[in-house]
KOLFI-661248 format. One record per residue (C-alpha): residue in three letters; x, y, z. Coordinates in nm, 4 decimals. Layout:
// KOLFI-661248
PT residu        X        Y        Z
PT    ALA        X        Y        Z
...
END
This chain:
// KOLFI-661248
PT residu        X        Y        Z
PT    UNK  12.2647   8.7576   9.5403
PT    UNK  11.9883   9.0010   9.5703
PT    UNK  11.6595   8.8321   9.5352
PT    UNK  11.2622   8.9065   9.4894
PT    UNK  11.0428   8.7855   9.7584
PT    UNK  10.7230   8.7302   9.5798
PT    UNK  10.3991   8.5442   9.6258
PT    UNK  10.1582   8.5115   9.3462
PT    UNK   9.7921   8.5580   9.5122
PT    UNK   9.4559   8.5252   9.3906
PT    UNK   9.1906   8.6817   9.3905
PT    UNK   8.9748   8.4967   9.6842
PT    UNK   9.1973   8.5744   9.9496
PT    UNK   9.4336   8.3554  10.0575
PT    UNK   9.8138   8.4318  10.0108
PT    UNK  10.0617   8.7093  10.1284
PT    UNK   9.9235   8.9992   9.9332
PT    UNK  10.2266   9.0215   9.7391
PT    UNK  10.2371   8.9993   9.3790
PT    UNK  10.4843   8.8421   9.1466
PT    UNK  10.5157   9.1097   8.8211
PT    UNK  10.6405   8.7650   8.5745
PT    UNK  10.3090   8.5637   8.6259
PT    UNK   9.9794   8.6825   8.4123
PT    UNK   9.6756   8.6329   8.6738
PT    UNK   9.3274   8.6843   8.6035
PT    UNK   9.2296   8.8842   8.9205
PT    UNK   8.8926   8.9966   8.9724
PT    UNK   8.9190   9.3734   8.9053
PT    UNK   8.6207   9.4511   8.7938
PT    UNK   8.5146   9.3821   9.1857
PT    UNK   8.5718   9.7103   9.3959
PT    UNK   8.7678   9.5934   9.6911
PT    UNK   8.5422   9.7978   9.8991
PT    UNK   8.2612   9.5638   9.7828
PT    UNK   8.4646   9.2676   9.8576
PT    UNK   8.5146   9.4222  10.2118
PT    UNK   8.1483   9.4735  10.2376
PT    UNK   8.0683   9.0756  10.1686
PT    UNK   8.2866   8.9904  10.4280
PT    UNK   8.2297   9.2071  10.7485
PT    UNK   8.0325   8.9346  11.0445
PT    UNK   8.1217   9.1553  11.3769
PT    UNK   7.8172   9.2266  11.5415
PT    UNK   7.6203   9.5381  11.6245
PT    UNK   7.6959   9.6798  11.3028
PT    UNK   7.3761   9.8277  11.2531
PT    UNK   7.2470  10.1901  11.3481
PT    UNK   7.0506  10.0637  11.5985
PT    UNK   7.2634  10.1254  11.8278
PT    UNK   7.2598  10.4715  11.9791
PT    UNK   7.6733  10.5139  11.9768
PT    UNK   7.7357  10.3430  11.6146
PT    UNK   7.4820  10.5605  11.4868
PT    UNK   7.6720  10.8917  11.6121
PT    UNK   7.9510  10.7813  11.4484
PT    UNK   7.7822  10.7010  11.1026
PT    UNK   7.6199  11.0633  11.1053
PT    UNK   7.9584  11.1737  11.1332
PT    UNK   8.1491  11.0095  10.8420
PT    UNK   7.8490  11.0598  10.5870
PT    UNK   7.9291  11.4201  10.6690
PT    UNK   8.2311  11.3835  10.6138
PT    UNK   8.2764  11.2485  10.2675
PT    UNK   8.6282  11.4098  10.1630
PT    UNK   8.7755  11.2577  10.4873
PT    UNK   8.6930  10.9215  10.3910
PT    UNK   8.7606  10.9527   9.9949
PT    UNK   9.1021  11.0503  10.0872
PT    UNK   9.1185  10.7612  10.3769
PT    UNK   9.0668  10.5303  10.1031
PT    UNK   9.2718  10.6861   9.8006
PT    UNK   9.5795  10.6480  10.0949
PT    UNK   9.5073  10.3167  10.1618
PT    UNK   9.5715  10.2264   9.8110
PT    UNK   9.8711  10.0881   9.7918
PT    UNK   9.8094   9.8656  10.1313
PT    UNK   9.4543   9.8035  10.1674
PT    UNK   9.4686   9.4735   9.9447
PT    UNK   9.8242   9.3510  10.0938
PT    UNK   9.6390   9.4031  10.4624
PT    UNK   9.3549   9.2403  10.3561
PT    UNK   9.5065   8.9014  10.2737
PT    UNK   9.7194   8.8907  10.6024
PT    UNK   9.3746   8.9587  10.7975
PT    UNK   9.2370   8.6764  10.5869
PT    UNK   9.5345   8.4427  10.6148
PT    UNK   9.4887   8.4471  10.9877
PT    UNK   9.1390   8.3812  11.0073
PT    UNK   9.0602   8.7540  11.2206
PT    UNK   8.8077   8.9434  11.1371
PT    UNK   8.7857   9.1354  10.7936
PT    UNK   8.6971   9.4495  11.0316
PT    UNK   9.0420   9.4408  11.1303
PT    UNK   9.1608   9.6040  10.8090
PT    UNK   8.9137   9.9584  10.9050
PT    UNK   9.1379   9.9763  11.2502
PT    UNK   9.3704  10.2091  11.0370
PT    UNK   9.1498  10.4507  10.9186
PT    UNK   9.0520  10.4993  11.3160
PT    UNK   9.4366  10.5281  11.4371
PT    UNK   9.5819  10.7134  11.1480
PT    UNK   9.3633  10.7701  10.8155
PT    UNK   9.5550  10.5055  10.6605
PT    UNK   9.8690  10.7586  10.6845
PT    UNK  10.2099  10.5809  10.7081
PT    UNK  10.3880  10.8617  10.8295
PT    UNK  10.0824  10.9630  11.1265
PT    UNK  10.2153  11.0314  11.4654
PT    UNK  10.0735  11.1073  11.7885
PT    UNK  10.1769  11.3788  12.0715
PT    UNK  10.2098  11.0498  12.2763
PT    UNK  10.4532  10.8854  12.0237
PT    UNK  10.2578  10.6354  11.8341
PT    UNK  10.3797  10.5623  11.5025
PT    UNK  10.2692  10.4271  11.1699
PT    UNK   9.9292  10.3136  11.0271
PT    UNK   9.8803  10.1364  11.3189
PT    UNK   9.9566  10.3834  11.5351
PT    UNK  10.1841  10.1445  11.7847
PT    UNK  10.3182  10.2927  12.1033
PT    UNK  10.7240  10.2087  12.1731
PT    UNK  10.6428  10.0003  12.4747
PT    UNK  10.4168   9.7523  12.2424
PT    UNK  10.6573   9.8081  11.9234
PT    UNK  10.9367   9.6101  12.1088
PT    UNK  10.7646   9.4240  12.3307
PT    UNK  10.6378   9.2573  11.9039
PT    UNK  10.9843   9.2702  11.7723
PT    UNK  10.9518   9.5953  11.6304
PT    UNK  11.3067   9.7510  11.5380
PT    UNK  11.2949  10.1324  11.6065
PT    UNK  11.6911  10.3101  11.5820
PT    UNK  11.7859  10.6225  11.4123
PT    UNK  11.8185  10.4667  11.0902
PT    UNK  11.4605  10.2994  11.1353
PT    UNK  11.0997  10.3082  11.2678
PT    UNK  10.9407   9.9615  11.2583
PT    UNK  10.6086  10.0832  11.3315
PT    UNK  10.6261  10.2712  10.9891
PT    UNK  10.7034  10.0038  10.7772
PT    UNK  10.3800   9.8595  10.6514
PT    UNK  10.5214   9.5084  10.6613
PT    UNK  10.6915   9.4973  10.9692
PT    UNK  10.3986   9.7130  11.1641
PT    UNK  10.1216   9.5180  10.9951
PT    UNK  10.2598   9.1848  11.0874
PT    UNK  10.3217   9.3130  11.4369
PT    UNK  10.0167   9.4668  11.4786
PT    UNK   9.8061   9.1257  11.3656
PT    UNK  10.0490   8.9630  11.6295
PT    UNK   9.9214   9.1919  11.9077
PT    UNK   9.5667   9.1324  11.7479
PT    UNK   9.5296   8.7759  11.7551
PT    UNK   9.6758   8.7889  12.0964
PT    UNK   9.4083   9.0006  12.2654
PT    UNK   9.1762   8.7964  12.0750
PT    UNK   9.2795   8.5045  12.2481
PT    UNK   9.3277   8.6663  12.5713
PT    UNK   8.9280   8.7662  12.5598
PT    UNK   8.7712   8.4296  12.3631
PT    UNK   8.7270   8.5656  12.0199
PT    UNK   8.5096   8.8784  12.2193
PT    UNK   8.6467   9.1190  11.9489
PT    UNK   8.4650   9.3969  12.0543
PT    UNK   8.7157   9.3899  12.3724
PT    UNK   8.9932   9.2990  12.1992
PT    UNK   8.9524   9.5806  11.9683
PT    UNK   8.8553   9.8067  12.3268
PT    UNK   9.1777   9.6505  12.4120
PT    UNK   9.4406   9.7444  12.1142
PT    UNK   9.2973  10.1552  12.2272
PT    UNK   9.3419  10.1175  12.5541
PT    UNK   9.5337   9.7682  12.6912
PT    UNK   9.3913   9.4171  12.8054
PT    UNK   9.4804   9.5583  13.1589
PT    UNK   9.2142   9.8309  13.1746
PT    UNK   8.9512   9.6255  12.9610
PT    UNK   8.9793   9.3571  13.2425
PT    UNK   8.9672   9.5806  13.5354
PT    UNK   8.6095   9.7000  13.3927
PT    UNK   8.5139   9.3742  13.3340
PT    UNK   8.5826   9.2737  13.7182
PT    UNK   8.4416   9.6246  13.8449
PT    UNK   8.1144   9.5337  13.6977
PT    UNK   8.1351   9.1790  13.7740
PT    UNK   8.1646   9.2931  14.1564
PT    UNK   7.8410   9.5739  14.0544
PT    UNK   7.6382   9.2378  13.9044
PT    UNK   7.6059   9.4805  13.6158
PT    UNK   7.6647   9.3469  13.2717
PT    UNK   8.0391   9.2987  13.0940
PT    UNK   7.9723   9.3272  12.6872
PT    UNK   8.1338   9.6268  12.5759
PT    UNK   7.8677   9.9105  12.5743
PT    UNK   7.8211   9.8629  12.9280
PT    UNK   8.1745   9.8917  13.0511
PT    UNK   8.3259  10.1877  13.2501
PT    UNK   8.5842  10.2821  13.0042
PT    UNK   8.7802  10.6257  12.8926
PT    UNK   8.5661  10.8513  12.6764
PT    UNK   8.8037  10.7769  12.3808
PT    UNK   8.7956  10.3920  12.3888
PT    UNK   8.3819  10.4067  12.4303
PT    UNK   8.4186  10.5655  12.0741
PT    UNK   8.6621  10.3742  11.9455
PT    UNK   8.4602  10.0354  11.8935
PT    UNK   8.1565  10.2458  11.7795
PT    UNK   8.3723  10.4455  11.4525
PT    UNK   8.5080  10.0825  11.3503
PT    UNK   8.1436   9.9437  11.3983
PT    UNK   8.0280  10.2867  11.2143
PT    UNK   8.2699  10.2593  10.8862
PT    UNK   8.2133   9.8617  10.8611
PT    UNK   7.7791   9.9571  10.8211
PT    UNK   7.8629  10.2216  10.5701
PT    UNK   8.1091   9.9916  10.3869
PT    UNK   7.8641   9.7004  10.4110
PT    UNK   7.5634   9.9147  10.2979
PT    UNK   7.6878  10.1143   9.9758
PT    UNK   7.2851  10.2146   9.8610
PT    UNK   7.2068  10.3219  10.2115
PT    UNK   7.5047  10.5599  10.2127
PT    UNK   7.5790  10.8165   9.9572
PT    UNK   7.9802  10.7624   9.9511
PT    UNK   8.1482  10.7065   9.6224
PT    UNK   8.4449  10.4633   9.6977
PT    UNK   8.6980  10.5318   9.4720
PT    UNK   8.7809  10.2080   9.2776
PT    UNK   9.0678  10.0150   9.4374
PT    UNK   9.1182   9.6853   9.2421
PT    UNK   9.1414   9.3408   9.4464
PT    UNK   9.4714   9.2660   9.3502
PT    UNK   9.8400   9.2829   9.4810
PT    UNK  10.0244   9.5919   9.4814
PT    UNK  10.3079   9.5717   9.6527
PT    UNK  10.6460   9.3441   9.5869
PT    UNK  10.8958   9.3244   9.8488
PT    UNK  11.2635   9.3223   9.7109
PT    UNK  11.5414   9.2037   9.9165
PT    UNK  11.8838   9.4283   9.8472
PT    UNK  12.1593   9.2722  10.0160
PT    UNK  12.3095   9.5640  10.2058
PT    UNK  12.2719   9.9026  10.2687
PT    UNK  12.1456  10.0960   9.9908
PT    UNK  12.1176  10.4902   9.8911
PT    UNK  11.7280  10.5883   9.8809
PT    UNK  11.7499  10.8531   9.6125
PT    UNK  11.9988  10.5723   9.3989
PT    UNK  11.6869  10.3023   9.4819
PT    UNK  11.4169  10.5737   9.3500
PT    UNK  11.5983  10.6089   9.0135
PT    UNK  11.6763  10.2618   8.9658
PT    UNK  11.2952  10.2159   9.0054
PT    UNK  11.1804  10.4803   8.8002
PT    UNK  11.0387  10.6055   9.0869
PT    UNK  11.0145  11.0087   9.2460
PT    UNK  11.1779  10.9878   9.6166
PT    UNK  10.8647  11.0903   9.7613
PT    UNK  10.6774  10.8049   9.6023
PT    UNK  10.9187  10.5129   9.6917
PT    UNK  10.9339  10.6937  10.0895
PT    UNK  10.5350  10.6294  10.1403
PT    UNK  10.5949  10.2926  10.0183
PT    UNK  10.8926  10.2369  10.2511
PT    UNK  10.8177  10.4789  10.5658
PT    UNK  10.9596  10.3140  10.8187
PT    UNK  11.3578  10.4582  10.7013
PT    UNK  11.4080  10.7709  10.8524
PT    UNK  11.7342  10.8427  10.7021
PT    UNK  11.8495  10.9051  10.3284
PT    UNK  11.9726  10.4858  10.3200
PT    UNK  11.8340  10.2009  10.4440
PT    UNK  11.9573  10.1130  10.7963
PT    UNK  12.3413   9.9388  10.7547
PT    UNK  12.2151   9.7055  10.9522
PT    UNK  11.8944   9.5494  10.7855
PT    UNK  11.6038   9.5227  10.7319
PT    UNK  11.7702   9.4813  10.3777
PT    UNK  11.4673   9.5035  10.1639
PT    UNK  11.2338   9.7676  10.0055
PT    UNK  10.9264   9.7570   9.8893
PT    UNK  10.7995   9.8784   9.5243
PT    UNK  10.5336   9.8608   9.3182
PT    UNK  10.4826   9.5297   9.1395
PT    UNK  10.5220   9.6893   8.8084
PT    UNK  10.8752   9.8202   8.8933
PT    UNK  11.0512   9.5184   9.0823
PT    UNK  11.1296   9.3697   8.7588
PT    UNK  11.3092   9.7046   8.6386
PT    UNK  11.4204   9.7424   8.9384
PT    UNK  11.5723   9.3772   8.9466
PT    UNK  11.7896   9.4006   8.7107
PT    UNK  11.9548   9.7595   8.7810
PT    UNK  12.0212   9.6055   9.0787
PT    UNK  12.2087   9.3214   8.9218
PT    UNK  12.4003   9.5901   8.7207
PT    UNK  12.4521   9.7497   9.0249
PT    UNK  12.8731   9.7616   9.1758
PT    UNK  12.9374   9.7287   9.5388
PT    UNK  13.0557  10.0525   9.6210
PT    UNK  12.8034  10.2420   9.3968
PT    UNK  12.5218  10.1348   9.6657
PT    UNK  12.6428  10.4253   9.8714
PT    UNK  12.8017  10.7112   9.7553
PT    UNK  13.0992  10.8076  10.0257
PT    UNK  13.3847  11.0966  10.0696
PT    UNK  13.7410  11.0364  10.2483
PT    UNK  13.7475  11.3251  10.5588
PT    UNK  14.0944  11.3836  10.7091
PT    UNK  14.0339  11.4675  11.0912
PT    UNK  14.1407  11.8298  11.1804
PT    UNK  14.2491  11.9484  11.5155
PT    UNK  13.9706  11.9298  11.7286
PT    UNK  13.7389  11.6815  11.5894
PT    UNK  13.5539  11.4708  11.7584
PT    UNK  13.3278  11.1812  11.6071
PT    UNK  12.9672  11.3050  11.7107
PT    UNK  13.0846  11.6821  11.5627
PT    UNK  13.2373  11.4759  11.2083
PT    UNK  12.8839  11.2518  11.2297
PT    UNK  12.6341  11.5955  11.3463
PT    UNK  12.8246  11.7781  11.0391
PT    UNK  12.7617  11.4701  10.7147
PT    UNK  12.4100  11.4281  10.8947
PT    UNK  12.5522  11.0633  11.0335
PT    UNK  12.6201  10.9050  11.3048
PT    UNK  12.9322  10.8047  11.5210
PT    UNK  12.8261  10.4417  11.5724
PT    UNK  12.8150  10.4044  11.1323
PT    UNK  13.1409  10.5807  11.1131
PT    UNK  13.3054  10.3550  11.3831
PT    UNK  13.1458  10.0641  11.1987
PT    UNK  13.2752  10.1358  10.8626
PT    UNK  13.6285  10.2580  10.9736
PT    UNK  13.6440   9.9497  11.1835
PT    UNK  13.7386  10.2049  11.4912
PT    UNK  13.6566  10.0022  11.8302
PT    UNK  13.6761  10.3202  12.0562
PT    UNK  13.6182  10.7223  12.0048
PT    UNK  13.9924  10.7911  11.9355
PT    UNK  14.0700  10.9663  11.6414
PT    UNK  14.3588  11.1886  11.5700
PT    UNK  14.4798  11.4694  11.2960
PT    UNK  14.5120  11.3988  10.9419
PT    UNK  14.3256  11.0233  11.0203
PT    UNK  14.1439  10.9850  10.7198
PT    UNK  13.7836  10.8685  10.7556
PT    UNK  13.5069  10.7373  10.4910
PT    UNK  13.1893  10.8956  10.5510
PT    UNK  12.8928  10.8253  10.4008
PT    UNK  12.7376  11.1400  10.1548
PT    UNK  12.3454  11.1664  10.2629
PT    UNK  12.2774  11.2551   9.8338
PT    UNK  11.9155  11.2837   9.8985
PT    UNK  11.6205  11.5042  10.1152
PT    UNK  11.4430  11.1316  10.2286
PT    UNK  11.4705  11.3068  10.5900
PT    UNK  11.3063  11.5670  10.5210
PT    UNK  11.0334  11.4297  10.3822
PT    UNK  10.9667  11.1969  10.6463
PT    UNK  10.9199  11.5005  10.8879
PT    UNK  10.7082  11.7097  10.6046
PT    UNK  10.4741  11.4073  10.5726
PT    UNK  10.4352  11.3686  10.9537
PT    UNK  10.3859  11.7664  10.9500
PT    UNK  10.1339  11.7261  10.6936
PT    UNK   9.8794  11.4481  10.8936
PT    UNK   9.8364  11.6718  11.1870
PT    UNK   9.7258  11.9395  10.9186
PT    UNK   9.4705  11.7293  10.6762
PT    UNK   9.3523  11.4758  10.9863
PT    UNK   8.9616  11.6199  10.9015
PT    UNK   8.8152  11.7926  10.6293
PT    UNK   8.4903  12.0013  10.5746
PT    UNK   8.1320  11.8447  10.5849
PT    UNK   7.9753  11.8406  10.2096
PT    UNK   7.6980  11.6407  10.3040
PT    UNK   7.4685  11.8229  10.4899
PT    UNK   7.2187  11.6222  10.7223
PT    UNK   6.8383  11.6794  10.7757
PT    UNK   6.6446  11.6926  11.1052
PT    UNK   6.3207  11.5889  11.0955
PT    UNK   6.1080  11.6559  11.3597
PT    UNK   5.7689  11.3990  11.3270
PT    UNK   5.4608  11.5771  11.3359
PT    UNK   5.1123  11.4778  11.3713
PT    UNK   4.9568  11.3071  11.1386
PT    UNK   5.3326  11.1782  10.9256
PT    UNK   5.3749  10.8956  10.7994
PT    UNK   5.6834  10.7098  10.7196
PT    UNK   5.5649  10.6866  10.3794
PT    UNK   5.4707  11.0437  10.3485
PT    UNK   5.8550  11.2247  10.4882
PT    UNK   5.9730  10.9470  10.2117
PT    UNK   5.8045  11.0872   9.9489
PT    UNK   5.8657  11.4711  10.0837
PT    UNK   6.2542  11.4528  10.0750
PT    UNK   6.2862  11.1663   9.7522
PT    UNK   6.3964  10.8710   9.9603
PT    UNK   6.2791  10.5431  10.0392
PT    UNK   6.0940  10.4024  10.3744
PT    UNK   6.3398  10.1532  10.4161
PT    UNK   6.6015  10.4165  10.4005
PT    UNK   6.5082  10.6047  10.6816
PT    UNK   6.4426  10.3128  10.8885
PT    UNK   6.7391  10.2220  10.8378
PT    UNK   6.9455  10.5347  10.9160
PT    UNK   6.7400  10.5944  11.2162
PT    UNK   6.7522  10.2442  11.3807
PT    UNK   6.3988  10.1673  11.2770
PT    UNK   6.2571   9.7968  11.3198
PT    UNK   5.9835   9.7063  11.0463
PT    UNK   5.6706   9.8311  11.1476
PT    UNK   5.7555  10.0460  11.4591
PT    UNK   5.5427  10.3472  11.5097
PT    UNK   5.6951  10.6982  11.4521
PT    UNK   5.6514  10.8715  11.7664
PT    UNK   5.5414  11.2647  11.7783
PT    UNK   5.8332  11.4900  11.8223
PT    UNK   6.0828  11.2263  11.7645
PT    UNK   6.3873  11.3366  11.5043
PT    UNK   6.4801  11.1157  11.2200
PT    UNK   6.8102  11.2371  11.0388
PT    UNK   6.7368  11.2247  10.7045
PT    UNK   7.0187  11.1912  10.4193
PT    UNK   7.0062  11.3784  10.0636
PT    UNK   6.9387  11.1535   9.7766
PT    UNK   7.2145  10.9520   9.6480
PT    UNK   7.2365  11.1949   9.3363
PT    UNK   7.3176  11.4536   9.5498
PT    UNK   7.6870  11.3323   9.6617
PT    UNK   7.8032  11.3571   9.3642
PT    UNK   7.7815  11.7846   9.3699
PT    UNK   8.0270  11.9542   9.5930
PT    UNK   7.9721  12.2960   9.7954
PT    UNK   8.3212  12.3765   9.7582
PT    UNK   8.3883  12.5553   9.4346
PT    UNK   8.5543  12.8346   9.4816
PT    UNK   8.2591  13.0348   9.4803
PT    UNK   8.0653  12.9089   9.7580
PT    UNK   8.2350  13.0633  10.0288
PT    UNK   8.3983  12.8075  10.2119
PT    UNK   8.4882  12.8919  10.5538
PT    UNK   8.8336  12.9200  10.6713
PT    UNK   8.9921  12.5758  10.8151
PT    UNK   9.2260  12.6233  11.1268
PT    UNK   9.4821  12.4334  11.2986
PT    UNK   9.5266  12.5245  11.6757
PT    UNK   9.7561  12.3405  11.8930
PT    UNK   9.6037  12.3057  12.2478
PT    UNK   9.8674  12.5098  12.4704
PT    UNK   9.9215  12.4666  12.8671
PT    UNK   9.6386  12.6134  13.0678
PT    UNK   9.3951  12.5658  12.7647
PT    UNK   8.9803  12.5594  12.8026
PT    UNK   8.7257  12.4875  12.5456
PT    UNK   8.5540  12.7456  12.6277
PT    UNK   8.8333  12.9841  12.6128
PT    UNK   8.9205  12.8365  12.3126
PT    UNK   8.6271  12.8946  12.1508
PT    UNK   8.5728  13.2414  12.2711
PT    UNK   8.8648  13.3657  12.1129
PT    UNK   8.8231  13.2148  11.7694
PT    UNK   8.4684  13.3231  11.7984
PT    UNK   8.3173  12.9843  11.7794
PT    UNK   8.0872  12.7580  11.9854
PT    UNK   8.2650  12.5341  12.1572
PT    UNK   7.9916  12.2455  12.0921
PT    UNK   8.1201  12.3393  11.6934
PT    UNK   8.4605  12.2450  11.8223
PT    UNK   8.3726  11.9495  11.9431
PT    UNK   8.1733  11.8309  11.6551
PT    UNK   8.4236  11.8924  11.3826
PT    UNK   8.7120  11.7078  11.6377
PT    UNK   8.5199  11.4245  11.7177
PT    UNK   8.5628  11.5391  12.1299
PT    UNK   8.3156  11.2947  12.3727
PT    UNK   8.3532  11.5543  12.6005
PT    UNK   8.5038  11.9120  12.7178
PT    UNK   8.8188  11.8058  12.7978
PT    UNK   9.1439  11.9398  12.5823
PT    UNK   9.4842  11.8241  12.6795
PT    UNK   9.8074  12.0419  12.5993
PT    UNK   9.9779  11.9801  12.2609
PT    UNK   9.6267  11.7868  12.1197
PT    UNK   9.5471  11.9343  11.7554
PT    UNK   9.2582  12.0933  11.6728
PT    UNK   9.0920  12.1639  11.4171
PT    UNK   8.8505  12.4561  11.3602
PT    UNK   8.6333  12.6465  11.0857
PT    UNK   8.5464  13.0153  11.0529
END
């Protein structure tokens, strides 16, 4: 008997992060998860103060649209994360590490083969009791991965006494390399927190965007981002099916498109769910109920839809499985044939792929390498202190406060502003809420380049007739390195 695995939660944070549709809770909703996020961050160093969190911060305030659309796609997981960060006692920082690895983008995947939201490698995947087969990618599944993922967390946690910023270091790069840093300057008497470890340029910016995100989350009137207004309440119910069920079948049942229940359930790769389990889906809480009682309605051999083949001369299992978009192994399985003998005018059931879910996995994964960054709206000032400025005075000159700048600049209370020093100065808060993008405004053109063999930065640059310090900038690139088959993105 098919069931629904539900978990009524409240509000405070305790609890799966699943919701049960039949009970009437009083959730907090008029609190802005992203608030609730804010109250809760306690890593430290999450302050500009620090030279390499503060690069980072200038970088995502110019770059409003990328994180508006970070959080409109973490939605449907952000609260259901949330509570499992919670319900282990990690910290609430924990739930950002997405946005870093994939934009909070089920379907993300790297030139290296990391999957998923949390971007696991294969290796790690297994080695967590990830399942990854044709039918199936584990480290898609936002249940599955998530749960995994916290596993791997906890344990690096562990394995470095609660030091999260080299656990975190750690999940980027492996324990292994963290700890041969930490023994290289133990040997070097030089000191082994995080900032001062000899690490690849990608890790040493790692720590600093998850550092970066949590000060701009924490601080909402220092920053001008407008959150978009994700209630602190389940989302997501998990529904158990039984058996092997048709996608496209599951979608209508739901009242769902296909496209909508795939993001929800990314980890199938295939038009069914995988014959051999998992054996559940997930849906929004507001259609398991419907959903429910299809399924009830539901006969066995309507869960897949199937046509009889007879074998022709010549056939061979892997050309009958390459042809219905199968695979030998399910056709053995349902035939009940034990070897790869099969013989003219056999008759076979095969199962009818009746929907694109395929495809749409691959589109999606297309799509992340093409929308990974976005345009700057926000543009920054430079403020070069002159004699005779006060703090008080480039406050009043550009409509901000004191405190403001201070605090975007790293500023303690009362220290002297220094001749020639730059302060980056943000527009007033009114400001973000105009766009330079109209149609009008002459937006320049956005292009995707795929690093090829042999590449340069600077020859990169020369032919697309752009500084190769741009390309860094709008790529996020520590340094002038490229590596073949690396995505970039440029403007012109």
């Amino acid at each position: 008997m098919a069931t629904i695995i539900l978990t009524a939660c409240v509000a405070s944070g305790s609890g799966t992060g699943l919701g049960d549709p039949n009970q009437h809770i009083n959730y907090q909703f008029s609190r802005n998860i992203f608030s609730i996020l804010g109250d809760s961050f306690n890593l430290p160093n999450e302050t500009p103060e620090n030279p390499a969190v503060l690069k980072q911060i200038n970088w995502f305030v110019s770059h409003p649209a990328f994180l508006k659309r970070m959080a409109e796609q973490s939605r449907p997981y952000l609260y259901y994360i949330l509570q499992q960060v919670n319900r282990r006692g990690l910290p609430t920082e924990l739930v950002l590490l997405p946005i870093i690895e994939s934009a909070y983008n089920p379907f993300a995947y790297s030139s290296v083969g990391a999957a998923g939201l949390w971007q696991m490698m294969p290796g790690t995947a297994s080695g967590f009791g990830l399942k990854v087969d044709w039918w199936y990618d584990g480290r898609r599944d936002i249940i599955a991965s998530t749960n995994s993922a916290l596993n791997y967390l906890s344990y690096l946690g562990n394995y470095f006494n609660d030091n999260w910023m080299l656990a975190i270091a750690a999940y980027d790069t492996g324990e292994g390399r963290v700890n041969s840093a930490i023994q290289h300057n133990l040997k070097a008497g030089l000191p082994t927190d995080f900032f001062n470890l000899p690490l690849p340029a990608d890790t040493k910016t790692y720590v600093p965007k998850l550092l970066a995100l949590a000060t701009i989350i924490k601080h909402p009137y220092e920053y001008p981002i407008d959150w978009p207004n994700i209630p602190n309440a389940p989302y997501l119910s998990v529904v158990n099916v039984g058996s092997q069920i048709d996608l496209s079948r599951a979608a209508k049942m739901s009242d769902l498109s296909l496209q909508t229940l795939s993001r929800l359930n990314p980890g199938f790769n295939r038009w069914a769910t995988d014959p051999d389990g998992p054996y559940t889906i997930v849906l929004p809480i507001d259609k398991a109920a419907r959903f429910q009682e299809a399924l009830n309605n539901l006969e066995p051999n309507q869960r897949v839809t199937w046509i009889r083949y007879t074998v022709k001369n010549g056939d061979t299992l892997s050309v009958i499985a390459y042809k219905n978009k199968t695979t030998t192994d399910l056709i053995k399985k349902v035939n009940r044939i034990k070897y790869n003998n099969i013989h003219a005018d056999q008759v076979l059931l095969i199962p009818l792929s009746s929907s694109k879910l395929t495809s749409i996995v691959f589109q999606s994964e297309k799509r992340y390498f093409k929308s990974s960054h976005s345009l700057p709206e926000i543009h920054l000032t430079t403020y070069l202190v002159q004699h005779g400025d006060t703090l008080s005075k480039i406050a009043k000159k550009y409509h901000v406060k004191e405190s403001a700048i201070r605090f975007w600049n790293g500023l303690r209370t009362k220290q002297e502003l220094t001749v020639g020093a730059q302060l980056i100065i943000w527009p007033h808060r009114q400001k973000s809420h105009t766009t330079s993008t109209s149609r009008h405004s002459g937006s320049p053109k956005r292009i995707t380049y795929r690093v090829k063999s042999g590449d340069t930065l600077s020859n990169i640059a020369y032919r697309y007739k752009v500084k190769a310090s741009s390309i860094k900038h709008w790529n996020q690139l520590s340094s002038d390195v490229v590596k073949a088959n690396q995505i970039l993105v440029m403007y012109r």
